[in-house]
N, C-alpha and C positions, 0 to 999 in steps of 0.2 A: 639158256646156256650162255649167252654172250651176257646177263645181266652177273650173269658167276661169275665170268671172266673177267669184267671190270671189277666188280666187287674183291678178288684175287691179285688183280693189280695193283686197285687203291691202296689194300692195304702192305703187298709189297714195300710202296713207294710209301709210304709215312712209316713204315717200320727201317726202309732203310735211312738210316741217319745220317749217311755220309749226301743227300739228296740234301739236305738243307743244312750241311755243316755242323752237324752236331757228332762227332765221332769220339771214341773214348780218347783216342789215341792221337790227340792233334800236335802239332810241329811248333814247341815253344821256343826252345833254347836251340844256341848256336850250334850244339851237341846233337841232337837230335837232328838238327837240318841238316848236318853234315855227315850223319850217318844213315838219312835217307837218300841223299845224291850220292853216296858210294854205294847202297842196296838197289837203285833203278841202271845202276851202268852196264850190270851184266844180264839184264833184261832183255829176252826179246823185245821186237818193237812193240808190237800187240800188249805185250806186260808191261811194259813201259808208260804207253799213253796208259793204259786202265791204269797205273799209279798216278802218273800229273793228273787225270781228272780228280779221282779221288781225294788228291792234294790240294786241288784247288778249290773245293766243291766245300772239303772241312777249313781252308784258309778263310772261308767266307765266315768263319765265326771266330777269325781270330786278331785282333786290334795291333798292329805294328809301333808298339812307343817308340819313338827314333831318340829319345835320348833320356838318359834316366837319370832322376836327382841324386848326385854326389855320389855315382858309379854305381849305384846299388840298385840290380834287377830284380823287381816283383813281379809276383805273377799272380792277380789277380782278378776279378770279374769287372764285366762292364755290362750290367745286364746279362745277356745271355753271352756276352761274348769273352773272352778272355785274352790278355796282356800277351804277346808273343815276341821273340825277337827279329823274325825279316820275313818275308813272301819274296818264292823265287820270280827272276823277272826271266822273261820268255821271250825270243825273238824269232818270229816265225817269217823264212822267205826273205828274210833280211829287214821286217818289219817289227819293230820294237812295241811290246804291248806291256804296258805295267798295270798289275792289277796293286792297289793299294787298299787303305781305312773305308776311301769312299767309293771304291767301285760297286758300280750297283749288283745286286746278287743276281739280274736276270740277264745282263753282258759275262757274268762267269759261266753261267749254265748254257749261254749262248756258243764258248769260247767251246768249252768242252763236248757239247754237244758236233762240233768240226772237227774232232778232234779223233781221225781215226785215219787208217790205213788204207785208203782209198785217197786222202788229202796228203798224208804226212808220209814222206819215205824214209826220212832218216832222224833221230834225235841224238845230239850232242850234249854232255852232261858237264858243266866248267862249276867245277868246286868252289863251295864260299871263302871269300877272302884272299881271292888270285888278285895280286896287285895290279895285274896288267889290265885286266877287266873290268876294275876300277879304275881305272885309269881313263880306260876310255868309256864305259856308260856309267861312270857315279856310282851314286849310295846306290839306286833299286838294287847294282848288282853284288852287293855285299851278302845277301842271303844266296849268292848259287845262282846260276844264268843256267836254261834250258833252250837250247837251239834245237830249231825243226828246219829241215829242208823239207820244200815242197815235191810232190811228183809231178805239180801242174804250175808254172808260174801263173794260170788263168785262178788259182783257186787264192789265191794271197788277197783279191777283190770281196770275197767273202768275211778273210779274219779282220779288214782295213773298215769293213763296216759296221763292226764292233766298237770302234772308236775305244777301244782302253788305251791311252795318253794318261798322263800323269794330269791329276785336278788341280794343278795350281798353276 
């Protein structure tokens, strides 16, 4: 029975695609990101976070070009991964986490996996391209900023040992 079970699970988890980033439906254009931060605003929280995981989970296949030859966006492959234009940047408890190109895929499944209703009581959802917010965190927040208050300030020790900082 329990060898069914796993057997059941494995292939759950390799059929779900959004586990390793491969989702039909991933977040290219500025168009689309902005019309995913106005779809998680009127979320419960519960619906909410299962969207950011989701997002984050397929963002992991998808390459951030920060500036493009002579204004002209493509959108093409990088192996398996594909050209998009921003990942939103998140700041949980008042700690700033940027997931970027080179975040490793086992810190995002790390992130999401903290990533629930027991840690997080509230998310705030600041639309891409709010000058003010650029103003004060830079480019990451040009794709959309996702604030989380915590229910524990004890649990912010957990996301802090993630270490997503910016790699440069």
């Amino acid at each position: 029975m329990t060898k069914i079970l796993r057997l059941i699970f494995f292939l759950y988890f390799i059929s779900s695609s959004a586990a390793f980033g491969q989702t039909k439906h991933l977040i290219l254009t500025r168009e689309q990101n902005v019309n995913w931060f106005d779809s998680i605003k009127s979320l419960t929280l519960d619906k909410q976070l299962s969207a950011i995981k989701q997002r984050l989970l397929s963002d992991a296949n998808v390459f951030v070009k920060r500036s493009y030859p002579d204004r002209i966006k493509v959108i093409d492959q990088i192996g398996d991964r594909v050209y998009g234009d921003g990942k939103p940047f998140i700041i949980i408890g008042g700690y700033p986490m940027i997931i970027d190109n080179k975040t490793e895929t086992k810190k995002i499944i790390g992130l999401t996996e903290l990533l629930d209703t027991v840690r997080i009581k509230k998310i705030s959802v600041l639309r891409p391209n709010d000058p003010a917010m650029t103003s004060l965190y830079g480019n990451p927040s040009q794709s959309g900023i996702i604030v989380m208050t915590l229910t524990r300030k004890k649990y912010l020790k957990y996301f802090r040992k993630l270490k997503l900082k910016p790699n440069y």
